[in-house]
C-alpha positions in Angstrom: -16.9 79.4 214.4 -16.1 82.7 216.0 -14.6 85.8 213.4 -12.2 87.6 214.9 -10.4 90.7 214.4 -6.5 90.9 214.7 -5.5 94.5 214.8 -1.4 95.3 215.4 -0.2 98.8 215.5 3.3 99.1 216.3 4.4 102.6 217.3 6.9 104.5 214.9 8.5 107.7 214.6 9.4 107.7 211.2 10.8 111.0 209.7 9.7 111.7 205.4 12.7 109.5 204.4 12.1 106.4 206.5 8.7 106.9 205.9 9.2 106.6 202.4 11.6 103.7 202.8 8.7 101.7 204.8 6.1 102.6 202.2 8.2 101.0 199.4 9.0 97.9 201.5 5.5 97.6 202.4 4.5 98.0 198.9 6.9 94.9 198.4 5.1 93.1 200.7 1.5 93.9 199.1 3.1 92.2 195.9 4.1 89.5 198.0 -0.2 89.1 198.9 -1.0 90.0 195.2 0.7 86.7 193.5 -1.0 84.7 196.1 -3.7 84.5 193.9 -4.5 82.5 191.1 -3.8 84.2 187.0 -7.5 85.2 186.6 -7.4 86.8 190.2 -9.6 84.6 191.5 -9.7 81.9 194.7 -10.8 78.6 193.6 -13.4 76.5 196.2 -12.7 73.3 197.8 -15.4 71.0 197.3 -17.6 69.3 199.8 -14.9 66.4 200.0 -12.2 68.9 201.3 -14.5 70.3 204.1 -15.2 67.2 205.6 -12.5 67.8 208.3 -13.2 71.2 209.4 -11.3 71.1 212.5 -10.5 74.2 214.5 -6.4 74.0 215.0 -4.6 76.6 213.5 -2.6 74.4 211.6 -2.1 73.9 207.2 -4.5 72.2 205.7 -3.6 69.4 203.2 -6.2 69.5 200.8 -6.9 73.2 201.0 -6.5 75.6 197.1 -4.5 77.7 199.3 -1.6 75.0 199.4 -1.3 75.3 195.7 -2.0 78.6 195.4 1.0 79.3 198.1 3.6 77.3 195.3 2.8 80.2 192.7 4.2 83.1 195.5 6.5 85.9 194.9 6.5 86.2 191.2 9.2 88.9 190.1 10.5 89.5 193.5 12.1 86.7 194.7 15.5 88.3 194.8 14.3 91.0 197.1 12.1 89.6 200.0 12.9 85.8 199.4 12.8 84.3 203.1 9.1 86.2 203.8 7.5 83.2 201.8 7.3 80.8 203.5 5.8 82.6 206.6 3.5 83.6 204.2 2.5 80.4 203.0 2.0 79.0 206.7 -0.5 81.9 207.6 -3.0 81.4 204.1 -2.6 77.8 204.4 -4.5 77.6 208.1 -7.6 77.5 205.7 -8.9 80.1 208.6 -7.9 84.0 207.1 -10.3 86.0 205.8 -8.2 88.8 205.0 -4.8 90.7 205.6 -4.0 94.5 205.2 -0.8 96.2 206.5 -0.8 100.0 206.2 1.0 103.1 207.7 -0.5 105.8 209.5 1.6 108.4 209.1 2.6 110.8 212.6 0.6 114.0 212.5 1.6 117.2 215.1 3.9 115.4 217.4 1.7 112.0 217.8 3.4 108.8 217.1 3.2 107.1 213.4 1.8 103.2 213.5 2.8 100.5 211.0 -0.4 98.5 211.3 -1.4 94.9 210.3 -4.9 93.6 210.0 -6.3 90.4 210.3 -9.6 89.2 210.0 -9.6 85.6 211.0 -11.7 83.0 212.4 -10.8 81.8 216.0 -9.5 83.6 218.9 -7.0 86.2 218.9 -4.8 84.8 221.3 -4.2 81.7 219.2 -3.6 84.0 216.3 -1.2 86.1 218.2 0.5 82.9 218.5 1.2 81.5 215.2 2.3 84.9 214.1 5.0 84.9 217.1 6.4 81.9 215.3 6.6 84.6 211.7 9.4 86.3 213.1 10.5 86.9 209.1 7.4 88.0 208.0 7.4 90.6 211.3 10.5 91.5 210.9 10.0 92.7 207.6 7.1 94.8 208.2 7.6 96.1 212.0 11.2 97.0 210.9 11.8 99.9 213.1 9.3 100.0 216.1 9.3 101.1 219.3 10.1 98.6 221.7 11.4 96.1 219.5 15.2 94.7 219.3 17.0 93.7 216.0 16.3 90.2 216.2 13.5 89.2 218.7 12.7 86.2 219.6 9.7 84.3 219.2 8.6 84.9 222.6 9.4 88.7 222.1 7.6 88.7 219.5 4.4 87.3 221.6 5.1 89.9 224.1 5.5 92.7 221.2 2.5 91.5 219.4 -0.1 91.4 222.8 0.9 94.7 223.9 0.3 96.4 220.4 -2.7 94.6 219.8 -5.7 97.1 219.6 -9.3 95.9 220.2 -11.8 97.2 218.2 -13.8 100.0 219.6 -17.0 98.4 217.5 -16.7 95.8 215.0 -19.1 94.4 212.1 -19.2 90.9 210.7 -21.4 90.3 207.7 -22.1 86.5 207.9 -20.8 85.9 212.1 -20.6 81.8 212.6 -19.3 81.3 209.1 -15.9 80.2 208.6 -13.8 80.4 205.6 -14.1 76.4 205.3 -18.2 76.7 205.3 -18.4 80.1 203.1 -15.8 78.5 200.0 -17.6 75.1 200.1 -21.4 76.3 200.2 -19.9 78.3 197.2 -19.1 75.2 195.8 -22.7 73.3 196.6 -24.0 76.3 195.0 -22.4 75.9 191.5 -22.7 72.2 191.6 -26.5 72.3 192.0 -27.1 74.9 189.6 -25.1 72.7 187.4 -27.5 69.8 188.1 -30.5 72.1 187.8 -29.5 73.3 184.2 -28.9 69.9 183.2 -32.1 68.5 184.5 -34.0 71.3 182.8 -32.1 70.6 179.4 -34.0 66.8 179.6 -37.6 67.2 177.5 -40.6 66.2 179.6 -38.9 64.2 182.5 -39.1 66.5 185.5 -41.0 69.7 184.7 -43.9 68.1 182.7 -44.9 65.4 184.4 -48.3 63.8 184.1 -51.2 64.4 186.3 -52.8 61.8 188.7 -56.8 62.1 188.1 -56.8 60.6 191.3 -55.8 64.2 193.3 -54.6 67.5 191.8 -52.6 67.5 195.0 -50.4 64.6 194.1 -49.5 65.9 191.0 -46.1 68.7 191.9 -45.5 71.2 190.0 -42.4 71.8 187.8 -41.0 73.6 190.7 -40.9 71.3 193.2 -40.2 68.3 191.1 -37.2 70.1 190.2 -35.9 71.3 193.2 -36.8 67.6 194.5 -34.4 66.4 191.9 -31.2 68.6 193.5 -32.0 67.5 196.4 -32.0 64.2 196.3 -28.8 64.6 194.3 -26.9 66.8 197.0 -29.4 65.9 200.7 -26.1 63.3 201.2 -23.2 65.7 201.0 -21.7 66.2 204.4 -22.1 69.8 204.2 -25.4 69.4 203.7 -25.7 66.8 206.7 -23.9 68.8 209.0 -26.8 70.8 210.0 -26.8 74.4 210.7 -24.3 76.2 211.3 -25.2 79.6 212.2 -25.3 80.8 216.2 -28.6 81.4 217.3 -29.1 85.0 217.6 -28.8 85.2 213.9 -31.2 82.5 212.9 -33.6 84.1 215.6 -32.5 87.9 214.6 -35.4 90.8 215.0 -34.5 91.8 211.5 -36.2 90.2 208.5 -38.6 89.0 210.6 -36.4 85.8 211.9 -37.7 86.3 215.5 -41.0 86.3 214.8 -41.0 83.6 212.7 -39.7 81.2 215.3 -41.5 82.5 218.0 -45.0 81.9 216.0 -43.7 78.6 215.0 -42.5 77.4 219.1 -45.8 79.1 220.4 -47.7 76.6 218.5 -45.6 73.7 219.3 -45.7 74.7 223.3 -49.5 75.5 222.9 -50.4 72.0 221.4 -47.8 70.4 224.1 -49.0 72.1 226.5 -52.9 71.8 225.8 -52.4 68.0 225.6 -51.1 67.7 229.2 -53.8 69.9 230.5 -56.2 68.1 229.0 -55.0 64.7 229.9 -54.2 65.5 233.3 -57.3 67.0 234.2 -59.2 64.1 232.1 -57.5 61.5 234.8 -57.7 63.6 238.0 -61.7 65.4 237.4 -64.7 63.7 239.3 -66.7 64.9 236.0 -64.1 63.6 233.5 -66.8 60.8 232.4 -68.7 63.4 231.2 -66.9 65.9 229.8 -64.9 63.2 227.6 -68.4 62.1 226.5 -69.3 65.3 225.2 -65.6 66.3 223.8 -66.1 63.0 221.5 -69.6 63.7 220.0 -68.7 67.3 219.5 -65.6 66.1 217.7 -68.0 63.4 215.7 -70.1 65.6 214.5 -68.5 68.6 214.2 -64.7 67.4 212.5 -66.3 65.1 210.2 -69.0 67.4 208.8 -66.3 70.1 208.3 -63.7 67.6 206.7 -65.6 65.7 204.3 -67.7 69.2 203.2 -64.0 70.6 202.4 -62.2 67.6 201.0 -65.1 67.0 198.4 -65.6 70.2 197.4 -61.8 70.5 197.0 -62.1 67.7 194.6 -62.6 67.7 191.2 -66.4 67.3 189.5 -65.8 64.1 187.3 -63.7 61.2 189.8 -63.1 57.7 188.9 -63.9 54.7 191.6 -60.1 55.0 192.5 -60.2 59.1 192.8 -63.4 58.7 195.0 -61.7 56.1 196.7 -58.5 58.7 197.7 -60.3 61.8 198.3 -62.4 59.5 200.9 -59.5 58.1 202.9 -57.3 61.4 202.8 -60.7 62.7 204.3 -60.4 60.3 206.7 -57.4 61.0 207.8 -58.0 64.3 208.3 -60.8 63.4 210.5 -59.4 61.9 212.9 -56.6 64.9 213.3 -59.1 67.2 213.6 -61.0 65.3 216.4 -58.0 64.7 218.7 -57.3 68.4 217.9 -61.0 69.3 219.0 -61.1 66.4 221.8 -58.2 68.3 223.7 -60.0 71.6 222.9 -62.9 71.1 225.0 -61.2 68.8 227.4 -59.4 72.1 228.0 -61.9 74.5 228.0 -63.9 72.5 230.5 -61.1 72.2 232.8 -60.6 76.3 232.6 -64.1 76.1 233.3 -64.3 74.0 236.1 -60.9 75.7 237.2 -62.9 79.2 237.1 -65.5 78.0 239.3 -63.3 76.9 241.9 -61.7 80.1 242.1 -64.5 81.9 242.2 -65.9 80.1 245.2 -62.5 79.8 247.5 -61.2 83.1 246.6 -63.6 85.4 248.1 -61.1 87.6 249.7 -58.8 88.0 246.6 -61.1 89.4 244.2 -58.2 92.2 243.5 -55.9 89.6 243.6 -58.5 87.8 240.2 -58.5 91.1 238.9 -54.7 92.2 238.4 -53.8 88.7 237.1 -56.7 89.0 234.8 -55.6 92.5 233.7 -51.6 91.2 233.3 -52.6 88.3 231.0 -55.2 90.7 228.7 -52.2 93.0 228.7 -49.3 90.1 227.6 -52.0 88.9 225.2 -52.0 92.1 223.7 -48.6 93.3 223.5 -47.8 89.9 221.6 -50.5 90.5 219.2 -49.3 94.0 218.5 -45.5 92.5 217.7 -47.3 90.0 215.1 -47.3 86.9 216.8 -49.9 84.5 216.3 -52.9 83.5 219.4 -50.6 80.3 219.5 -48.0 81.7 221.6 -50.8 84.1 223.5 -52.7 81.5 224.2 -49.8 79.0 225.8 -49.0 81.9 228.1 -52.5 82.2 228.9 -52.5 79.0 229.4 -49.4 78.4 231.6 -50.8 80.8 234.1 -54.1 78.8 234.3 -52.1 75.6 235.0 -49.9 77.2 237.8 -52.8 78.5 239.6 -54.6 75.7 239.4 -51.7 74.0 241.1 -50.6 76.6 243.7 -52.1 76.7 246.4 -54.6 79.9 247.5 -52.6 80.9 250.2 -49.7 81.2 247.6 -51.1 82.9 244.7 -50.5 86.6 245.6 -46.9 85.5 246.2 -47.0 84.1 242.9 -48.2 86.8 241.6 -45.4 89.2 243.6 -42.7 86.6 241.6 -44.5 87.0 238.4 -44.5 91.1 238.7 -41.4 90.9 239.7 -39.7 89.3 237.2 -41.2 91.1 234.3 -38.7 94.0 236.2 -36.1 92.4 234.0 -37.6 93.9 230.8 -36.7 97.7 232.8 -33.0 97.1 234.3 -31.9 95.4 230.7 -33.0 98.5 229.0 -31.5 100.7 231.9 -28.2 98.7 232.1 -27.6 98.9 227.7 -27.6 102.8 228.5 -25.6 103.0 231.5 -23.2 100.7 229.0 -23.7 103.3 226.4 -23.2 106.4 228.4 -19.8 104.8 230.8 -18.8 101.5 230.4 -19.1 98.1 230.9 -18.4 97.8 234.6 -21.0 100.8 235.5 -23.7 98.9 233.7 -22.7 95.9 235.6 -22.7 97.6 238.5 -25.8 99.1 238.0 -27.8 96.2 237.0 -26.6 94.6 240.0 -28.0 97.6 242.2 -31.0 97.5 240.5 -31.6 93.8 240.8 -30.9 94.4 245.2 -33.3 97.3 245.3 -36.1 95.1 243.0 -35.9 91.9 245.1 -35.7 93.9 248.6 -39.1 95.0 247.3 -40.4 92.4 246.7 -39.4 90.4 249.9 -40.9 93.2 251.5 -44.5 93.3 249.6 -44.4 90.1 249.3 -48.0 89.1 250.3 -49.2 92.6 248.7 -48.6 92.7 244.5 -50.4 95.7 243.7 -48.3 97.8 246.1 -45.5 95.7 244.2 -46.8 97.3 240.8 -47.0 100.3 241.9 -43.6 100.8 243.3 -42.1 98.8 240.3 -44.0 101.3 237.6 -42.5 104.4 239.9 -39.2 103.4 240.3 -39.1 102.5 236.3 -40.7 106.0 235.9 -37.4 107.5 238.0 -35.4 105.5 236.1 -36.0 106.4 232.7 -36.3 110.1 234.0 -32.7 110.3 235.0 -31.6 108.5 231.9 -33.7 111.1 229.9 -31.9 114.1 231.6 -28.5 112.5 231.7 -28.7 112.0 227.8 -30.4 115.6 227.3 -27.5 117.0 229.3 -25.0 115.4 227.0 -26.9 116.5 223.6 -26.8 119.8 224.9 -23.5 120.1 224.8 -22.7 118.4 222.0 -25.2 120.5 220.1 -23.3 124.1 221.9 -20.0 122.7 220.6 -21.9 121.8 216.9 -22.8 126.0 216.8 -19.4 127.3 218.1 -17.7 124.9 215.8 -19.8 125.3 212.4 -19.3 129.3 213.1 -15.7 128.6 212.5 -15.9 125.9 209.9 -14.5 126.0 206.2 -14.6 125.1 203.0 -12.9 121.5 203.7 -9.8 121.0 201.4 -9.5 119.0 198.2 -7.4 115.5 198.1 -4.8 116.5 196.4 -3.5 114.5 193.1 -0.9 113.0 194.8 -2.9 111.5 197.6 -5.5 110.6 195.2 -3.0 108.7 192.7 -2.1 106.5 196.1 -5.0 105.6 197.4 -6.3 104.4 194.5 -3.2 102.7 193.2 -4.6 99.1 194.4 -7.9 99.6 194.5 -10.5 98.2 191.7 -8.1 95.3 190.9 -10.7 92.5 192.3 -14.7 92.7 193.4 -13.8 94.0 196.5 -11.5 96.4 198.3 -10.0 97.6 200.6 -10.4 100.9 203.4 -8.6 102.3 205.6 -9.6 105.7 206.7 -7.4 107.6 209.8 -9.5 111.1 210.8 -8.3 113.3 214.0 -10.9 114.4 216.5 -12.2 117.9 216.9 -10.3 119.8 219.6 -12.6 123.0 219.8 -14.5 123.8 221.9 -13.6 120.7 224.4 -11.1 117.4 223.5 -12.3 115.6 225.9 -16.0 116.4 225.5 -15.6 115.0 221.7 -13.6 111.5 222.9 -16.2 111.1 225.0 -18.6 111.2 222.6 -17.0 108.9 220.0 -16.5 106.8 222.8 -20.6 106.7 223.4 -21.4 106.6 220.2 -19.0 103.4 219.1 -20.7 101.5 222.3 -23.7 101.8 220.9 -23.1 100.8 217.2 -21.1 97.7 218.8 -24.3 96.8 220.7 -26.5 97.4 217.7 -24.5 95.5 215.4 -24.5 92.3 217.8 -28.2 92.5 218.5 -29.7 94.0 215.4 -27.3 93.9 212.7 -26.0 90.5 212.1 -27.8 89.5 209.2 -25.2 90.9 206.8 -27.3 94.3 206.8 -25.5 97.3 208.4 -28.0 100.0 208.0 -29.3 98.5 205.1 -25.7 98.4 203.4 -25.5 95.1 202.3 -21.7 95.5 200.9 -19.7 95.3 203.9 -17.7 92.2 205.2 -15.9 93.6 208.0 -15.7 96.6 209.4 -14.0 98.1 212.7 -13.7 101.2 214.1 -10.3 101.6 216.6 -9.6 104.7 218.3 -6.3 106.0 218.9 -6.2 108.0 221.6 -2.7 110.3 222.5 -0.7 109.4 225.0 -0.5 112.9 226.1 -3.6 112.5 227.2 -7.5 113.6 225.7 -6.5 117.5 227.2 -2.8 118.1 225.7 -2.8 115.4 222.2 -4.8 115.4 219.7 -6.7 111.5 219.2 -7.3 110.1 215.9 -10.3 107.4 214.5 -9.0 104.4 212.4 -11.6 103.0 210.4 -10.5 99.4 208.3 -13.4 98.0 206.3 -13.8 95.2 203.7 -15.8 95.8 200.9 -17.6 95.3 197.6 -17.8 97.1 194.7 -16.3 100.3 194.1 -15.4 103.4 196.5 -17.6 105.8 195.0 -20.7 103.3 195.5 -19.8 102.4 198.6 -20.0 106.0 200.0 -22.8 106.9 198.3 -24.8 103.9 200.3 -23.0 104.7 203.5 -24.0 107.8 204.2 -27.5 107.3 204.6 -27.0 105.6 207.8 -27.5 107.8 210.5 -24.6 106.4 212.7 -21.9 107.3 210.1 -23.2 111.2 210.9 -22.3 110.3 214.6 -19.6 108.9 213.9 -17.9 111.0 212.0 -18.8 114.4 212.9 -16.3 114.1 215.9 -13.9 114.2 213.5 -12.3 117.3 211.6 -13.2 118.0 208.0 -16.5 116.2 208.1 -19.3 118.2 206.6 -21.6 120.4 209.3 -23.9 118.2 211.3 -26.7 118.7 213.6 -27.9 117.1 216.8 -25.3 114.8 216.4 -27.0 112.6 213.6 -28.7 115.1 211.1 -26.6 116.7 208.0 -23.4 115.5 207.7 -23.0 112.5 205.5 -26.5 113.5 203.7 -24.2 116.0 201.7 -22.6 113.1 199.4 -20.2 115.2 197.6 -18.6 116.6 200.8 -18.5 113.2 202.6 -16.7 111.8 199.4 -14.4 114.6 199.5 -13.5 113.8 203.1 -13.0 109.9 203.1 -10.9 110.5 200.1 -9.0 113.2 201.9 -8.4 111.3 205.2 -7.9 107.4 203.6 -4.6 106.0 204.2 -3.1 104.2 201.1 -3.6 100.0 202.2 0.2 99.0 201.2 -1.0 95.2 200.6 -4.1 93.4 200.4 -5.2 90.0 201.2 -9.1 88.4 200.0 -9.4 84.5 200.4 -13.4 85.1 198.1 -12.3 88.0 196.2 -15.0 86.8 193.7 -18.0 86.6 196.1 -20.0 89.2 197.0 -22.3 89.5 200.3 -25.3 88.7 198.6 -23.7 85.2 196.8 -22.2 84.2 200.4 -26.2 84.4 201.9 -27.9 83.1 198.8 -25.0 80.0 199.2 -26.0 79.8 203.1 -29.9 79.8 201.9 -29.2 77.0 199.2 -28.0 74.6 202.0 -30.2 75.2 204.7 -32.9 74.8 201.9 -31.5 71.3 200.9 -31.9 70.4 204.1 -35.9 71.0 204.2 -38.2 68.3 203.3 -40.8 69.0 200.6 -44.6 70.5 201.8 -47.0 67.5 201.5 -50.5 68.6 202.4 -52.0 65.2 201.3 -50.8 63.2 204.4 -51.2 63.1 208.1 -47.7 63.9 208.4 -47.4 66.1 206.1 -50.0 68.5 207.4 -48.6 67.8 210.9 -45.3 69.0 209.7 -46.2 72.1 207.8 -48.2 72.8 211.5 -44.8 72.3 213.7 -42.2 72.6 211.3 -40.9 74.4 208.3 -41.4 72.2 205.3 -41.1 73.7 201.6 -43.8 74.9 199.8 -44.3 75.6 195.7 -43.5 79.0 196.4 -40.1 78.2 198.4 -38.8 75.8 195.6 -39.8 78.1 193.0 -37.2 81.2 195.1 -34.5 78.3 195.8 -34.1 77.6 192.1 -34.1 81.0 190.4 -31.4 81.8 193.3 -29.4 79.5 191.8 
């Protein structure tokens, strides 16, 4: 399920009096959000039962805590806002909101004054936009007073009013993307009920965690750790959450960070190198003039060889002093093994003689292509090696290897340098992509497009024109990389530059920022502390010295590329090692005077745990709040862009304080659940779902080769994260 986030600002020019006015109707409105939760301020979680029908329609759930919550709504204020209710009701009882927020952000120097709402929702935002359309008493209430709206819209006003305010987030963060609110308040659930059948299992004497040992094998006798985490999962392996499979996207499970990538990619290179070294193997077994022989010597050597090795390990593995019946087991599991190992070896050598025979053959019909032999042998070393470097195992090196073997051996030789051309020229990918994210960075969208596009013309005219002649190929492809990342070198030096000349001339000038004073400190913090988590809102204007327009810019560049870094490498719930963040988006509001004659502002909205205090203090060791932020006036001295700044912790305190916007109401469907429970919960699933490590068996030992079964040490981290 996609998150979304649903950002309205409708424009208001509100002077200090209807400013006021809004702030205390908005403050209503909060209340309204607060009594939405339960007495002890906390959202209960459906059970597995109530998530069985996690359809995606924006429609009320029946069986859905929110439905009951909703009847307690609008304690004490009744009399005042009594018709907002029930549009209230309909939006938490989708089963689908994460949070809500409404907030003002007050006019500043002639710029207009926004009454924002904030949504972070799973779904689209067009499907959003229109089930709030249908809210018109809930809207009416809080975009009282807007430009562009009429006393009483109607519903498809309201669709108009709502699309044209909408803002999209400049760069926006998701802590736990694919998970809805359905999956995130029932693994919650799974969670408690499995630690609940954990504690009482462990409360029984002797039944799961002292079991007896088999004298037969010390490897059939589990451990208290796996014979307890066996236990929970035979009791919860049923559940349909459980059953539904994962649910995460993709680039998540497979993320660089934490080491997800290189995990699966270790774990499909041996799959594909097994695969793939059966085929060989069998193919050239049923096609070689010498297959007779070969397949003679593949089976002694596996004979002798495999069950020499097997039985020497399996009875030394076993224990001094074995009964007839122990004897009896180690001897058949080292049978077993045997025969593994020696279809294992048989497709070994079958292979090896067929790169053999394969090496011969080349090196008698290709007597005119010896540098053609010599660049492919020099772009395999090199792939081989690069993998190595990035931690892979000689699985995944060897099935490329490999691969290449088997499509020479196949193409003819009048084709190979042409194969070769197609291979060089594909591996040109790996320069426009890095070419094209900067171009994105620097402009936009469309000029990386565009430039992508060009490059992908220029690269395939070359190669359509060498393409009988690869090394001329490489050559022009390692040039025309070299150009490339030249110009993208000087284009970002040119920028730094000036960016670092506006840093001097602006620090020369720079204060002492001011102090928050009590006031503004007594509102911001009027609704904060009252659950786990809070709530930020944070609106900052840009610099306008030396250059407006030089500093939008920048913000601009800087927000593309913590957008891309937080869909490629920050999705595992860890934003530069912050690991307290739900959502967070940054939207900037730029004047509609235009960057040279009105000043632009930066609206920061983030979801949080803990406290304020904390949460700065770990923010501001990532170096793209520096970049950020130090477009933006009152934010301590920076340098280069990413250095100082935020590293003064006092100063950046004193400047979020100073530029937070009081969040007039509140919404948290988990307001008990931190980041780290909502993983843990996603971990305990997934973990139900993984069958126990069984070394003793042939299929065991097959899985734990191709899959990713549970060992002692996995049981043991799944239980004490219960």
């Amino acid at each position: 399920m996609r998150q979304s986030a649903l950002t309205i600002l409708g424009p208001a020019r509100l002077t200090a009096e209807q400013l006021e006015t809004r702030t205390d109707l908005l403050s209503e409105l909060g209340r309204e959000l607060d009594a939405c939760r339960n007495p002890d301020g906390k959202t209960e979680c459906p059970g597995a039962s109530d998530l069985r029908s996690a359809d995606g329609d924006l429609t009320p759930t029946a069986h859905t805590p929110a439905r009951a919550v909703g009847d307690s709504m609008a304690r004490g204020i009744v009399g005042k806002l009594p018709d907002v209710k029930p549009d209230l009701r309909v939006l938490l009882d989708t089963g689908r909101l994460h949070y809500m927020s409404f907030f003002l952000v007050p006019a500043h120097e002639g710029e207009t004054g926004y009454v924002g709402l904030e949504l972070n929702v799973d779904g689209s935002v067009g499907a959003w936009r229109a089930l709030l359309s249908q809210r018109g008493t809930f809207l009416g209430q809080l975009f009282r007073g807007c430009d562009g709206l009429d006393a009483t819209p109607t519903p498809r006003q309201w669709a108009k009013f709502l699309k044209r305010n909408t803002r999209r987030p400049n760069a926006f963060f998701v802590a736990f993307p694919g998970r809805d609110v359905k999956q995130i308040l029932g693994e919650q659930d799974l969670r408690l009920r499995a630690r609940s059948a954990f504690e009482k299992a462990a409360r029984i004497s002797g039944t799961l965690n002292k079991q007896p040992a088999d004298d037969s094998s010390p490897r059939e006798a589990p451990s208290s750790a796996s014979a307890m985490w066996e236990y929970v999962r035979n009791r919860f392996k049923n559940v349909d959450l459980v059953k539904r499979g994962v649910t995460r996207p993709w680039y998540v499970r497979w993320g660089i960070e934490m080491g997800g990538l290189q995990e699966n990619l270790n774990l499909w290179g041996n799959r594909l190198f097994v695969g793939l070294a059966v085929l060989t193997a069998a193919v050239w077994l049923a096609t070689s003039g010498y297959a007779h022989g070969y397949a003679a010597t593949a089976v002694l050597g596996a004979l002798v060889l495999t069950g020499a090795l097997t039985l020497f390990a399996w009875w030394r593995e076993a224990p001094r002093t074995l009964n007839a019946r122990g004897r009896w087991r180690v001897s058949s599991n080292a049978v077993w093994a045997w025969l593994s190992s020696w279809m294992v070896w048989t497709v070994s050598l079958g292979t090896m003689g067929m790169v053999a025979r394969l090496g011969f053959r080349l090196a008698q019909a290709l007597t005119s292509y010896q540098a053609v032999i010599g660049l492919a042998l020099a772009v395999s070393a090199t792939v081989v090696f690069l993998l190595g470097r990035l931690g892979l195992r000689p699985a995944l090196s060897g099935f490329l290897f490999l691969l290449f073997v088997d499509i020479a051996s196949v193409v003819p030789v009048a084709s190979l340098p042409r194969f070769l051309s197609a291979t060089i020229g594909g591996l040109g990918v790996f320069v426009i992509a890095p070419v094209a994210a900067f171009v994105y960075v620097m402009e936009d969208l469309l000029a990386a497009v565009l430039s992508a596009c060009a490059l992908v013309a220029a690269w395939s005219f070359a190669f359509w024109h060498w393409r009988d002649a690869p090394i001329p190929l490489g050559i022009v492809g390692c040039l025309s990389a070299a150009a490339m990342l030249a110009l993208c070198f000087a284009w970002a030096a040119f920028w730094l530059a000036a960016v670092r000349h506006a840093e001097e001339r602006e620090n020369a000038k720079s204060r002492f920022p001011e102090m928050p004073s009590i006031m503004h400190l007594n509102k911001v913090q009027a609704r904060e502390d009252q659950e786990l988590q809070n709530h930020l809102t944070v609106v900052s204007l840009l610099k306008d010295e030396p250059d407006r327009t030089l500093r939008l810019r920048t913000l601009q560049r800087v927000l593309r590329a913590v957008s891309l870094a937080t869909k490629i490498y920050a999705n595992q719930g860890d934003l530069g090692g912050i690991r307290t963040i739900h959502f967070a988006q940054f939207i900037i509001l730029e004047s509609p005077k235009g960057p040279k004659n009105g000043l632009s502002r930066l609206l920061f909205l983030s979801n949080y745990d803990a406290a304020f205090g904390s949460y700065l203090q770990d923010f501001n060791t990532v170096t793209g709040v520096t970049a950020v932020w130090s477009n933006c006036k009152g934010f301590p001295a920076s340098f280069g862009l990413v250095s100082d700044g935020a590293n003064d912790e006092q100063l950046f305190k004193q400047f979020g304080r100073r530029d937070q916007v009081p969040s007039l109401g509140w919404f948290s469907r988990y307001p008990s659940l931190f980041i780290h429970d909502i993983d843990v919960a996603t971990k305990t699933r997934e973990t139900l779902r993984r069958p126990l490590d069984n070394p003793t068996t042939w299929v065991g030992r097959r899985r734990a080769q191709f899959g990713q079964p549970l060992t002692e040490a996995d049981c043991d981290a799944a239980l004490q994260q219960l």
